[in-house]
PDB file of N, H, CA, C and O in Angstrom:
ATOM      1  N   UNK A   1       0.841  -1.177   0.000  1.00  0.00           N
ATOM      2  CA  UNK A   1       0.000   0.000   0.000  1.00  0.00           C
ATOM      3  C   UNK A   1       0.887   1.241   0.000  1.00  0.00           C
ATOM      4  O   UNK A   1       1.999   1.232   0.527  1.00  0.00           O
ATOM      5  N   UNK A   2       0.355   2.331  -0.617  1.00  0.00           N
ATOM      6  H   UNK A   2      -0.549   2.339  -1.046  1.00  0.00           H
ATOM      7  CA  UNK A   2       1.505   3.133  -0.702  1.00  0.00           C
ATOM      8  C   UNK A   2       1.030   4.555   0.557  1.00  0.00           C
ATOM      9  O   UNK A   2      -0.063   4.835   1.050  1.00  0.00           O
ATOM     10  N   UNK A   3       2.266   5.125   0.713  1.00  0.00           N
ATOM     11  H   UNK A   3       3.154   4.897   0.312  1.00  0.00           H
ATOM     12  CA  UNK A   3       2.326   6.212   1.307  1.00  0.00           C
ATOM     13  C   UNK A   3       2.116   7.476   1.577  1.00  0.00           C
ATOM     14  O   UNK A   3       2.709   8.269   2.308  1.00  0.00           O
ATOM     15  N   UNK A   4       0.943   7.591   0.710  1.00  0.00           N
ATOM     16  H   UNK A   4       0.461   6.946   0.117  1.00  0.00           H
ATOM     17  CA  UNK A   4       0.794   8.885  -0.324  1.00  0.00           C
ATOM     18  C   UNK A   4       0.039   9.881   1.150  1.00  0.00           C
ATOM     19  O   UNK A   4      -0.831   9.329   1.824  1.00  0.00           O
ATOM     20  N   UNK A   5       0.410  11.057   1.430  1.00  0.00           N
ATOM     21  H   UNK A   5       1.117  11.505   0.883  1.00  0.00           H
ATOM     22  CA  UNK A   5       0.030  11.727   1.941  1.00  0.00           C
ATOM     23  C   UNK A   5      -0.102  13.595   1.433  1.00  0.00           C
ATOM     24  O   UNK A   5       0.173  14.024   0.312  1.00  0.00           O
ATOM     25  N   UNK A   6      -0.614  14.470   2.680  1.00  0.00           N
ATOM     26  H   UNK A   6      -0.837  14.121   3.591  1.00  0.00           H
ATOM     27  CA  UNK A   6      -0.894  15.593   2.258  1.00  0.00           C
ATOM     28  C   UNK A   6       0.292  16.521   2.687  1.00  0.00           C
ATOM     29  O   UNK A   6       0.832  16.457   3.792  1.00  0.00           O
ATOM     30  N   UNK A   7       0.539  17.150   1.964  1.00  0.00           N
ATOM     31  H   UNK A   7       0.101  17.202   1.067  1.00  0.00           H
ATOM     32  CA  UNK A   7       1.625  18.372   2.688  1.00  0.00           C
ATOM     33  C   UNK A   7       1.361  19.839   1.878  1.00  0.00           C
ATOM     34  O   UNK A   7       0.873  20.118   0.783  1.00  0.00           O
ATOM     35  N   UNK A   8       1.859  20.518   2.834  1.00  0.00           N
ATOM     36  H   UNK A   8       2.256  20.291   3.724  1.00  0.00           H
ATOM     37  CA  UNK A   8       1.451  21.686   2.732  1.00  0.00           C
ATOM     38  C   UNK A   8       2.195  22.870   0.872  1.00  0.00           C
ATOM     39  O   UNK A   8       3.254  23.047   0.271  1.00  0.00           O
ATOM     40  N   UNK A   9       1.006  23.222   0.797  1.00  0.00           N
ATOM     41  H   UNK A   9       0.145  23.078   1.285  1.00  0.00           H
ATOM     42  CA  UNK A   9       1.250  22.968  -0.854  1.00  0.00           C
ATOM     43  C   UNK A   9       2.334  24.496  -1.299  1.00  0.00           C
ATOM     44  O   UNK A   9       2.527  24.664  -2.503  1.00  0.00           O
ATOM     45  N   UNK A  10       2.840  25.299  -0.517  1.00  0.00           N
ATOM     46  H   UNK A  10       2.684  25.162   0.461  1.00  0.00           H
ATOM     47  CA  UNK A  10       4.229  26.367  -0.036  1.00  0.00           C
ATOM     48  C   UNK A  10       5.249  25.178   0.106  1.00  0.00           C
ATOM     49  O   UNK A  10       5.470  24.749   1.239  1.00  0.00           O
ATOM     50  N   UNK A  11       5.951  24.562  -1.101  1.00  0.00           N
ATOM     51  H   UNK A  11       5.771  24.910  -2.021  1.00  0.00           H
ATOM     52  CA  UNK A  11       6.818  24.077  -0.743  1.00  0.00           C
ATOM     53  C   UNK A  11       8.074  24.711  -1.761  1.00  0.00           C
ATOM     54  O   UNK A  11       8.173  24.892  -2.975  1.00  0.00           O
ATOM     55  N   UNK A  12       9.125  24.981  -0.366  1.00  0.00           N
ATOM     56  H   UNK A  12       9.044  24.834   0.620  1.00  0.00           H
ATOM     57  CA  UNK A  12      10.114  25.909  -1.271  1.00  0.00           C
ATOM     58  C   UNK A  12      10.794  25.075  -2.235  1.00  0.00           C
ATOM     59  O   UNK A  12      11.161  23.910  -2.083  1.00  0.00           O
ATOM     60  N   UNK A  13      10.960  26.091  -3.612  1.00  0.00           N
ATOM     61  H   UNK A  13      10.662  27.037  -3.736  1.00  0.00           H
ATOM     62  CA  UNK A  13      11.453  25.374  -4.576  1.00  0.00           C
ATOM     63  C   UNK A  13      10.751  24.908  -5.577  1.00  0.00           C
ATOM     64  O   UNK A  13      11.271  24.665  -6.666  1.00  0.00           O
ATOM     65  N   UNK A  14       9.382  24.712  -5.307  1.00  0.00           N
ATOM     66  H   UNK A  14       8.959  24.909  -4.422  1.00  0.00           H
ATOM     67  CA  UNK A  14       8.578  23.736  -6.409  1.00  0.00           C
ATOM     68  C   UNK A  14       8.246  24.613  -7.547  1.00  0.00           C
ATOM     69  O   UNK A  14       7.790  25.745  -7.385  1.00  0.00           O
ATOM     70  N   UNK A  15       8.476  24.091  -8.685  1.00  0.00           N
ATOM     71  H   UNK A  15       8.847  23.172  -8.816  1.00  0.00           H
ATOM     72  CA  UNK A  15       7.757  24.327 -10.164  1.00  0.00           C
ATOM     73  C   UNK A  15       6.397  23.702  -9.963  1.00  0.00           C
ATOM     74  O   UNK A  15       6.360  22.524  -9.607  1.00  0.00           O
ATOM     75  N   UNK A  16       5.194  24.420 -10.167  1.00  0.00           N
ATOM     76  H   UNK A  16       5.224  25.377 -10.456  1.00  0.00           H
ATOM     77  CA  UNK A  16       4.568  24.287 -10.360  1.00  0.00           C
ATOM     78  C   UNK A  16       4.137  24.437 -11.775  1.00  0.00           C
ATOM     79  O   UNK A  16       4.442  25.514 -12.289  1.00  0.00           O
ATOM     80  N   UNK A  17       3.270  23.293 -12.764  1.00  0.00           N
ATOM     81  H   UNK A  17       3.022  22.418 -12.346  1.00  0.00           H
ATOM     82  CA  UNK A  17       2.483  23.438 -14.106  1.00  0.00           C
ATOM     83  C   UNK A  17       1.489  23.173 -13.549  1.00  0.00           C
ATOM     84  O   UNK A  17       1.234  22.883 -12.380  1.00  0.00           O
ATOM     85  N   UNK A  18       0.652  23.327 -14.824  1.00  0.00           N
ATOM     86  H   UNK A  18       0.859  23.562 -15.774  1.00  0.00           H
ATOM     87  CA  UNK A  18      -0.906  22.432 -15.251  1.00  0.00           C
ATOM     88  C   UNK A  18      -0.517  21.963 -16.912  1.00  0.00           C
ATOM     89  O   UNK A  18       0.471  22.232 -17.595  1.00  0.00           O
ATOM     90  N   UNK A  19      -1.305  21.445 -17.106  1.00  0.00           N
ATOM     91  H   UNK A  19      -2.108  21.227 -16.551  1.00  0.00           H
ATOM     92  CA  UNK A  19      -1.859  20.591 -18.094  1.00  0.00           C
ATOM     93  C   UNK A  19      -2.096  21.254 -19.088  1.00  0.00           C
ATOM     94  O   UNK A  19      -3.097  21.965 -18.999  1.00  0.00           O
ATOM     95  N   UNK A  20      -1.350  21.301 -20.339  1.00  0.00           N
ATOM     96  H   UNK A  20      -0.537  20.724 -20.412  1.00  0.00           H
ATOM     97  CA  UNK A  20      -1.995  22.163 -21.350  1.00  0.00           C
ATOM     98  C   UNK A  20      -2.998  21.881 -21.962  1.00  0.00           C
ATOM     99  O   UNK A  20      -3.444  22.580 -22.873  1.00  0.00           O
ATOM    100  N   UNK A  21      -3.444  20.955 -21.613  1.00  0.00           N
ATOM    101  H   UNK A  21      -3.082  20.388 -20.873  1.00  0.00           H
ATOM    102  CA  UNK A  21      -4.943  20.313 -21.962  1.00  0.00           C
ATOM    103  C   UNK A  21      -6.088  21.085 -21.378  1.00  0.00           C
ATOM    104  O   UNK A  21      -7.201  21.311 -21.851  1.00  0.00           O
ATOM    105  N   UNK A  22      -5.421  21.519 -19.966  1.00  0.00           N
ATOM    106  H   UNK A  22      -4.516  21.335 -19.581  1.00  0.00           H
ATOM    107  CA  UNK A  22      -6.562  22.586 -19.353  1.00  0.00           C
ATOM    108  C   UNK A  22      -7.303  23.599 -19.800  1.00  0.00           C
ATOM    109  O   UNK A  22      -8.444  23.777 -19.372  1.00  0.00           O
ATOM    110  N   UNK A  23      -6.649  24.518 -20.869  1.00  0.00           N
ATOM    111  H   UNK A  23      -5.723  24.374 -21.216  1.00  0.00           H
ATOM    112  CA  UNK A  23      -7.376  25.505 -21.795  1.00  0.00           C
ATOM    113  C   UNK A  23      -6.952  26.836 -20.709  1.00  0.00           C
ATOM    114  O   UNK A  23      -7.369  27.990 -20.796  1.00  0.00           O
ATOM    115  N   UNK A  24      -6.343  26.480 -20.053  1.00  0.00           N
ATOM    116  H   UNK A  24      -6.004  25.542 -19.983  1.00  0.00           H
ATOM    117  CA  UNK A  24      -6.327  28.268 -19.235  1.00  0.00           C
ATOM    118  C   UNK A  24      -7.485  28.859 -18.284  1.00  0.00           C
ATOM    119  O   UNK A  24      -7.547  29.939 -17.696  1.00  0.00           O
ATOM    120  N   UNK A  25      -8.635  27.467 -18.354  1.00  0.00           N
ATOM    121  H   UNK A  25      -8.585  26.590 -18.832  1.00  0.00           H
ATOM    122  CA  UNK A  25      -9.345  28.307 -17.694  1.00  0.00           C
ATOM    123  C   UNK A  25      -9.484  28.103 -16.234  1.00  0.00           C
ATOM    124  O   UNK A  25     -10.553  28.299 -15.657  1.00  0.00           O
ATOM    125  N   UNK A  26      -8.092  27.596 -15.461  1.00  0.00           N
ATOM    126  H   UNK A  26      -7.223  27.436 -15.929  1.00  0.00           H
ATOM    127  CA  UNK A  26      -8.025  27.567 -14.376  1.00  0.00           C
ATOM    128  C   UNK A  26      -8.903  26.038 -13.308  1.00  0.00           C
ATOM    129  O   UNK A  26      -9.544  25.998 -12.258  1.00  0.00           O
ATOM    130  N   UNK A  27      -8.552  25.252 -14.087  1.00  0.00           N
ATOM    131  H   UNK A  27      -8.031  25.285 -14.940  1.00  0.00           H
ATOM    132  CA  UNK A  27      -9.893  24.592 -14.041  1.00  0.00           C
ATOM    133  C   UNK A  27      -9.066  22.851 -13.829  1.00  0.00           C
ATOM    134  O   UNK A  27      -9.642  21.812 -14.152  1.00  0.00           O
ATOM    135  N   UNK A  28      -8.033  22.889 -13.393  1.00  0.00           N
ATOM    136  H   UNK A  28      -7.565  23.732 -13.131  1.00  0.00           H
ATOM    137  CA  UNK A  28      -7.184  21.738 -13.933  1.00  0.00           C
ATOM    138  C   UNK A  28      -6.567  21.631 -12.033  1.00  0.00           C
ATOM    139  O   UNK A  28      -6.932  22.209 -11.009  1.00  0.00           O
ATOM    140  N   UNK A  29      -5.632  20.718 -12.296  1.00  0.00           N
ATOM    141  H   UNK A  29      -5.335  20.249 -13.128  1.00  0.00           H
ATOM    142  CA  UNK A  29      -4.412  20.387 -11.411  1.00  0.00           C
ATOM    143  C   UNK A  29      -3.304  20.625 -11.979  1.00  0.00           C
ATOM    144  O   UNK A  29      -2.984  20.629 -13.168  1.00  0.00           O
ATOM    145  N   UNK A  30      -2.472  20.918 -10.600  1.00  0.00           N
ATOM    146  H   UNK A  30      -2.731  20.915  -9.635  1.00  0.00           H
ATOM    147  CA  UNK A  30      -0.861  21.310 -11.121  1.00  0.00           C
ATOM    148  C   UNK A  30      -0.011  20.371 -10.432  1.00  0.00           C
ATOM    149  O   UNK A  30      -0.424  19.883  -9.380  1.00  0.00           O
ATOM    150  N   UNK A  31       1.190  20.034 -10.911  1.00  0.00           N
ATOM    151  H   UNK A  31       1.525  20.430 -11.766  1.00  0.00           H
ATOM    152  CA  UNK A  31       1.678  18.919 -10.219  1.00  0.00           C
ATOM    153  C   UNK A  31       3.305  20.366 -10.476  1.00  0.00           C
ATOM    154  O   UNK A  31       3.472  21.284 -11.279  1.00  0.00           O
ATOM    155  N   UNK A  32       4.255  19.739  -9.139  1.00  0.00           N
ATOM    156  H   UNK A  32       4.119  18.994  -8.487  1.00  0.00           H
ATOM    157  CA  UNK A  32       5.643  19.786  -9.117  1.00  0.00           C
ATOM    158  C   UNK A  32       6.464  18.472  -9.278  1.00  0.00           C
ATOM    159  O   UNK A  32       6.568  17.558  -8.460  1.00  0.00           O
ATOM    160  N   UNK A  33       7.020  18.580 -10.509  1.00  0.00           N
ATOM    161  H   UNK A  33       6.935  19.323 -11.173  1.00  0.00           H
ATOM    162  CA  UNK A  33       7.607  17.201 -10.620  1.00  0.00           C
ATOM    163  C   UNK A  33       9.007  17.648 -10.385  1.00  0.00           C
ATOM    164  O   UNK A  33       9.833  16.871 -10.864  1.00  0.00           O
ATOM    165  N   UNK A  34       9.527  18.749  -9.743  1.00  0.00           N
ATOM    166  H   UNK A  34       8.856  19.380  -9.354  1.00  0.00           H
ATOM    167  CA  UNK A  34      11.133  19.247  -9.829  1.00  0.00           C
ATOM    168  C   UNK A  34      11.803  18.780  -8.527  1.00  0.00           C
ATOM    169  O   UNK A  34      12.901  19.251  -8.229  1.00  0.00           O
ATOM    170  N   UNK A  35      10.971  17.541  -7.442  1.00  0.00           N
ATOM    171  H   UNK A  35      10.080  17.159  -7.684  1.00  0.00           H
ATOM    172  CA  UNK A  35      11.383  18.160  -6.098  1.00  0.00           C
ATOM    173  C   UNK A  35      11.530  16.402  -5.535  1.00  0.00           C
ATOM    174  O   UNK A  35      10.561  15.781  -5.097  1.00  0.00           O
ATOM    175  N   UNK A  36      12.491  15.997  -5.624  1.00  0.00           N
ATOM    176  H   UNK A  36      13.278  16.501  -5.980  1.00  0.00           H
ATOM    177  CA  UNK A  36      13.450  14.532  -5.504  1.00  0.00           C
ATOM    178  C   UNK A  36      12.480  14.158  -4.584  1.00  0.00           C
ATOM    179  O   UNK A  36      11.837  14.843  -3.788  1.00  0.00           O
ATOM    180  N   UNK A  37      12.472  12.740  -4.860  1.00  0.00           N
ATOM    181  H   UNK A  37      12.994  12.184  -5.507  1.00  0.00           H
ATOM    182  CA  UNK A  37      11.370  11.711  -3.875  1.00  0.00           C
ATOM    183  C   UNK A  37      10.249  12.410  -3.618  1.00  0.00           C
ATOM    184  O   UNK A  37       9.990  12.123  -2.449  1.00  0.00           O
ATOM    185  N   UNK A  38       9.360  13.221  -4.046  1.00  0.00           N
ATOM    186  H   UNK A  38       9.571  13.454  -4.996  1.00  0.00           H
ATOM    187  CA  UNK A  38       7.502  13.507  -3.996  1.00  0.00           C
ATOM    188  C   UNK A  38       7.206  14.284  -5.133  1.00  0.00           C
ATOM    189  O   UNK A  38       7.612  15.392  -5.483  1.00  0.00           O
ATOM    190  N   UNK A  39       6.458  13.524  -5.618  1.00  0.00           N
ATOM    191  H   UNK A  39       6.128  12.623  -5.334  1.00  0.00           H
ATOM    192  CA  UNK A  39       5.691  14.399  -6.172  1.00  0.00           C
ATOM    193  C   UNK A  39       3.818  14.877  -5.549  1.00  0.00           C
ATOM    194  O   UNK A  39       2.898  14.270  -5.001  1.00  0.00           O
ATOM    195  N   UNK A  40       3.998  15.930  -5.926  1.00  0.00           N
ATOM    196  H   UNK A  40       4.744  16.424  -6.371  1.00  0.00           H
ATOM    197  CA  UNK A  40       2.780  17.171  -5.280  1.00  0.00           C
ATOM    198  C   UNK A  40       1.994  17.216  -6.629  1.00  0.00           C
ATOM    199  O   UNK A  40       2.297  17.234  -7.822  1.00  0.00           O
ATOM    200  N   UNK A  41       0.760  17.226  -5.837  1.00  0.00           N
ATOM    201  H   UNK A  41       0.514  17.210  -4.868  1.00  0.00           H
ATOM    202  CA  UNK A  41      -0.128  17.613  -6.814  1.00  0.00           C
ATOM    203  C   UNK A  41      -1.654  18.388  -5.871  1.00  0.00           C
ATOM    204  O   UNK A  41      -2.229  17.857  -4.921  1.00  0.00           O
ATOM    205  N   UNK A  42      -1.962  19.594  -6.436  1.00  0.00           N
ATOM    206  H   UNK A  42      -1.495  20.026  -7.208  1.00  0.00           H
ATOM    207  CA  UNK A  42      -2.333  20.653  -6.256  1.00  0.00           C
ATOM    208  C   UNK A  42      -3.975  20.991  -7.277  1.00  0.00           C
ATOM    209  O   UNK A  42      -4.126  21.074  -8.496  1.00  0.00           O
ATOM    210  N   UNK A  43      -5.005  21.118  -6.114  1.00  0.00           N
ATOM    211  H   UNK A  43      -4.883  21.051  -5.123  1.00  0.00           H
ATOM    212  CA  UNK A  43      -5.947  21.914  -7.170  1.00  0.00           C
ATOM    213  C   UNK A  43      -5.440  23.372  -7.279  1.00  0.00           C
ATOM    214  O   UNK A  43      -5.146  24.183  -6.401  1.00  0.00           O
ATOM    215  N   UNK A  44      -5.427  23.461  -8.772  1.00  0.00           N
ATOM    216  H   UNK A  44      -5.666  22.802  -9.485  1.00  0.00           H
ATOM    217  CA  UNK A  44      -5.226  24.965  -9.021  1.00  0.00           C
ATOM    218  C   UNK A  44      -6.242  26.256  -8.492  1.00  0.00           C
ATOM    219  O   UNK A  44      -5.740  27.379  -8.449  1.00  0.00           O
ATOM    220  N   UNK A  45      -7.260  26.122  -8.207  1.00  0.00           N
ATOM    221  H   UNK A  45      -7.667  25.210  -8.242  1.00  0.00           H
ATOM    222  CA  UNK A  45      -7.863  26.924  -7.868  1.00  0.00           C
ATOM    223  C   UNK A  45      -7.609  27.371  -6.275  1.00  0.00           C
ATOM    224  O   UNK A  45      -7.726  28.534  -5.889  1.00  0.00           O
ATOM    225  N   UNK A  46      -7.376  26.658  -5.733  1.00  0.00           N
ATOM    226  H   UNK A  46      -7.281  25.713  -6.047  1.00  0.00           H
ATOM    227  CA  UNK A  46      -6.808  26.449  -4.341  1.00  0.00           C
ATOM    228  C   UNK A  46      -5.647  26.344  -3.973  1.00  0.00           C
ATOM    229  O   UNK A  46      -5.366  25.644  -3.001  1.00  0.00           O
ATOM    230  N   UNK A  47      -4.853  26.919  -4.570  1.00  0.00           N
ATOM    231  H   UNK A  47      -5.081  27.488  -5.360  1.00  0.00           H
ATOM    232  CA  UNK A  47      -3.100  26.601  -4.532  1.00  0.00           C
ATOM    233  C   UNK A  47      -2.596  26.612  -3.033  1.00  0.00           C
ATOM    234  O   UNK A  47      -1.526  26.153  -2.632  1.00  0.00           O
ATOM    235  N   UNK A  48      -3.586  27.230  -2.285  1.00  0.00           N
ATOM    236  H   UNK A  48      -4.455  27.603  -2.611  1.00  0.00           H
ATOM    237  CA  UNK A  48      -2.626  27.945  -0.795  1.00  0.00           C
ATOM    238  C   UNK A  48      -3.179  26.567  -0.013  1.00  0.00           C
ATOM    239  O   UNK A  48      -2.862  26.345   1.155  1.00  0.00           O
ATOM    240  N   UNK A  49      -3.670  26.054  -0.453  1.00  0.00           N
ATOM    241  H   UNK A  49      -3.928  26.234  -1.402  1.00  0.00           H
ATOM    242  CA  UNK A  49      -3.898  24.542   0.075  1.00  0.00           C
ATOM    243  C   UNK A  49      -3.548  23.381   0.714  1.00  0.00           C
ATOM    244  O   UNK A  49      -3.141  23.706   1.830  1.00  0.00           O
ATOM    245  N   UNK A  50      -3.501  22.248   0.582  1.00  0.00           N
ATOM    246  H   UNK A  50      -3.832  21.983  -0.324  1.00  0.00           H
ATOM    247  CA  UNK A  50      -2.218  21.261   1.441  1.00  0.00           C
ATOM    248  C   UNK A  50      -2.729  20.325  -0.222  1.00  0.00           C
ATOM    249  O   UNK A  50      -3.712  20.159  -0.943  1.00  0.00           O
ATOM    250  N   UNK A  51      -1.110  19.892  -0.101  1.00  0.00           N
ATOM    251  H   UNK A  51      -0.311  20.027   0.485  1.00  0.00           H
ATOM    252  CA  UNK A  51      -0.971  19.119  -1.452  1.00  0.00           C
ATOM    253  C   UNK A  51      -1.451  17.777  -1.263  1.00  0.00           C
ATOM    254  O   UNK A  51      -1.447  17.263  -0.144  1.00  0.00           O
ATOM    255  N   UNK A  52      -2.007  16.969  -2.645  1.00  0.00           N
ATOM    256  H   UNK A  52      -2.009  17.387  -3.554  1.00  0.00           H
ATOM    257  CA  UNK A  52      -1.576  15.450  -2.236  1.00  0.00           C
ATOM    258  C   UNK A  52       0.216  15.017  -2.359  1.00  0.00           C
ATOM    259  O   UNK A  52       1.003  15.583  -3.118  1.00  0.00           O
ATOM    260  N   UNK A  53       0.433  14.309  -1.762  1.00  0.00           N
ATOM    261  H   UNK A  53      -0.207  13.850  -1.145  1.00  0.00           H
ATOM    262  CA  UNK A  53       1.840  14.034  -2.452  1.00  0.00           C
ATOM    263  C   UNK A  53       2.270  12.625  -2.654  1.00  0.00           C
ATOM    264  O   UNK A  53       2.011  11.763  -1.815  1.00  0.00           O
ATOM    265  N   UNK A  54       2.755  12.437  -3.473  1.00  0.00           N
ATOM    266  H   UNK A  54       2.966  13.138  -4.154  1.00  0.00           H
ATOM    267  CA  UNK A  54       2.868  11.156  -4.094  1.00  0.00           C
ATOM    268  C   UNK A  54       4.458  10.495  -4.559  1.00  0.00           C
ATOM    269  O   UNK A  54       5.325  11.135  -5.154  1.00  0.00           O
ATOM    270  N   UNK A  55       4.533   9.455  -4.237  1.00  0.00           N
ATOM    271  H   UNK A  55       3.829   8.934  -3.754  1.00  0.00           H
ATOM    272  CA  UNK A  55       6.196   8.775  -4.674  1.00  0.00           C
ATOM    273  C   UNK A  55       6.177   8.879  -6.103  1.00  0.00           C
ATOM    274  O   UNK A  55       5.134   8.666  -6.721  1.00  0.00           O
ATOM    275  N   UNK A  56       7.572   9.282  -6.853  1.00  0.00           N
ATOM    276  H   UNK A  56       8.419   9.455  -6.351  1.00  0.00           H
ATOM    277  CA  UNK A  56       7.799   9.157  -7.857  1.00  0.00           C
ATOM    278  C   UNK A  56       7.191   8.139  -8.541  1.00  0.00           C
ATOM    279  O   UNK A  56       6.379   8.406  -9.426  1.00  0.00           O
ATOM    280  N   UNK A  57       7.487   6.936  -8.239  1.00  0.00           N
ATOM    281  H   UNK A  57       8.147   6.719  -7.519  1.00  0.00           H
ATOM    282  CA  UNK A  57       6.768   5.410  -8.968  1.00  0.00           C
ATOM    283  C   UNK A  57       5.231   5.593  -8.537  1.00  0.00           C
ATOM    284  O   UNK A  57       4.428   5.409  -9.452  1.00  0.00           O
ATOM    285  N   UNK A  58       4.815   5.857  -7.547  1.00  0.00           N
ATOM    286  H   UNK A  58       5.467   6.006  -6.804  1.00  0.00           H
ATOM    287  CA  UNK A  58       2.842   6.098  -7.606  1.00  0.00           C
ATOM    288  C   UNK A  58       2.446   7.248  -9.102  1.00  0.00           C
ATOM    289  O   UNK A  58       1.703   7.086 -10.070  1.00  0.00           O
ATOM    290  N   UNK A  59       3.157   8.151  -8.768  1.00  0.00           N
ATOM    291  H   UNK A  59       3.760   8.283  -7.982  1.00  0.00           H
ATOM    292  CA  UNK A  59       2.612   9.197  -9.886  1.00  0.00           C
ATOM    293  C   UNK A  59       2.821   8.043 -11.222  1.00  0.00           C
ATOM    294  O   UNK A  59       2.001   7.295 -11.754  1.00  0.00           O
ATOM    295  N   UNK A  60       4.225   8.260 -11.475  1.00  0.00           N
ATOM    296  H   UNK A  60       4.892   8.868 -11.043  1.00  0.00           H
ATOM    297  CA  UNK A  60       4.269   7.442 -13.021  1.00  0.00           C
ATOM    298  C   UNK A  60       3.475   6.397 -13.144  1.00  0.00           C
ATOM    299  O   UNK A  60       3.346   6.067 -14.323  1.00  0.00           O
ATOM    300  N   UNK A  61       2.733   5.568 -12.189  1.00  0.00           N
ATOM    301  H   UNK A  61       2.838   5.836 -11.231  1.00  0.00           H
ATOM    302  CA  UNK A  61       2.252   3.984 -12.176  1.00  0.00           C
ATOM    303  C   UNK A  61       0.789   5.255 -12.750  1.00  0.00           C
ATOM    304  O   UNK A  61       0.723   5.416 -13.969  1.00  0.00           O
ATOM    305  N   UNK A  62      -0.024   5.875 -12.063  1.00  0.00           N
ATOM    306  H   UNK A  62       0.029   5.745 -11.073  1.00  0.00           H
ATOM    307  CA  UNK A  62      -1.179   6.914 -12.593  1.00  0.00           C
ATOM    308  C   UNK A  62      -1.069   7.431 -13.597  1.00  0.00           C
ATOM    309  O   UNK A  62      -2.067   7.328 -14.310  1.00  0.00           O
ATOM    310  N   UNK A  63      -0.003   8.142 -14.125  1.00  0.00           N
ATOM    311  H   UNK A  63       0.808   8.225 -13.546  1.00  0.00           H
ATOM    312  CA  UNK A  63      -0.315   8.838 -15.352  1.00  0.00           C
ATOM    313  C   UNK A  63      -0.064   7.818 -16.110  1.00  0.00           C
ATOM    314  O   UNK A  63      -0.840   7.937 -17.058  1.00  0.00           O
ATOM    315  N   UNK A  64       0.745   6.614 -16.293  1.00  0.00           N
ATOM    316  H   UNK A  64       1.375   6.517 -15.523  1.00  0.00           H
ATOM    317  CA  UNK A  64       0.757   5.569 -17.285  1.00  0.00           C
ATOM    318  C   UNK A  64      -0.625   4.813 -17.701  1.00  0.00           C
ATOM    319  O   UNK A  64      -0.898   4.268 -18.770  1.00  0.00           O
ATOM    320  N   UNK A  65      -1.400   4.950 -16.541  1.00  0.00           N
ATOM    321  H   UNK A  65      -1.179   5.393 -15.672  1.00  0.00           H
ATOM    322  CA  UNK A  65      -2.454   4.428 -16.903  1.00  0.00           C
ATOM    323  C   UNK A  65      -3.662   5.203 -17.453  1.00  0.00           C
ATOM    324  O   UNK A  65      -4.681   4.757 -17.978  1.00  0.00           O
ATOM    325  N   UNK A  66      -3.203   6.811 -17.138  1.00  0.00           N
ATOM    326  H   UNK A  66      -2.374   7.174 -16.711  1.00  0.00           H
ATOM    327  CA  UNK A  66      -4.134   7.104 -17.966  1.00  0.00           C
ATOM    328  C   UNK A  66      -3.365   7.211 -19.646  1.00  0.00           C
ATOM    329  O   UNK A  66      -4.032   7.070 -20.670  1.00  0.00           O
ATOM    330  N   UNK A  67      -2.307   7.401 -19.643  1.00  0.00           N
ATOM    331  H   UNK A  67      -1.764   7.515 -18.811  1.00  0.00           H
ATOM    332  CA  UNK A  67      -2.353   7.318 -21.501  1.00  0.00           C
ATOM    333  C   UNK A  67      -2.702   6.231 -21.964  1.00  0.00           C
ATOM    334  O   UNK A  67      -2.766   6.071 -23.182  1.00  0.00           O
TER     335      UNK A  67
END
């Protein structure tokens, strides 16, 4: 089972994107993939938020399955 927890989504250092699929209209998730062992992922509308955060291999095992 994995480890995936929340942390607070002010984490120094992080690149934050979204999805260029989103259209701009604010309406998406943003993930920081720049920040060794977690990845964060963020509703954009709510940025000041607490992140989900996720192990490198959880994220990639998710987005693999969605392509």
């Amino acid at each position: 089972m994995s480890q995936d927890l929340y942390i607070h989504s002010a984490l120094p250092g992080a690149v934050w994107r979204a999805s260029s699929y989103s259209g701009g209209q604010g309406n998406c998730v943003e993930v920081a993939g720049n920040l060794p062992g977690v990845v964060p992922v963020r509703d954009s509308k709510r940025s000041g938020r607490p992140a989900i955060a996720f192990s490198p291999r959880a994220w990639g095992a998710f987005v693999g399955h969605l392509r």
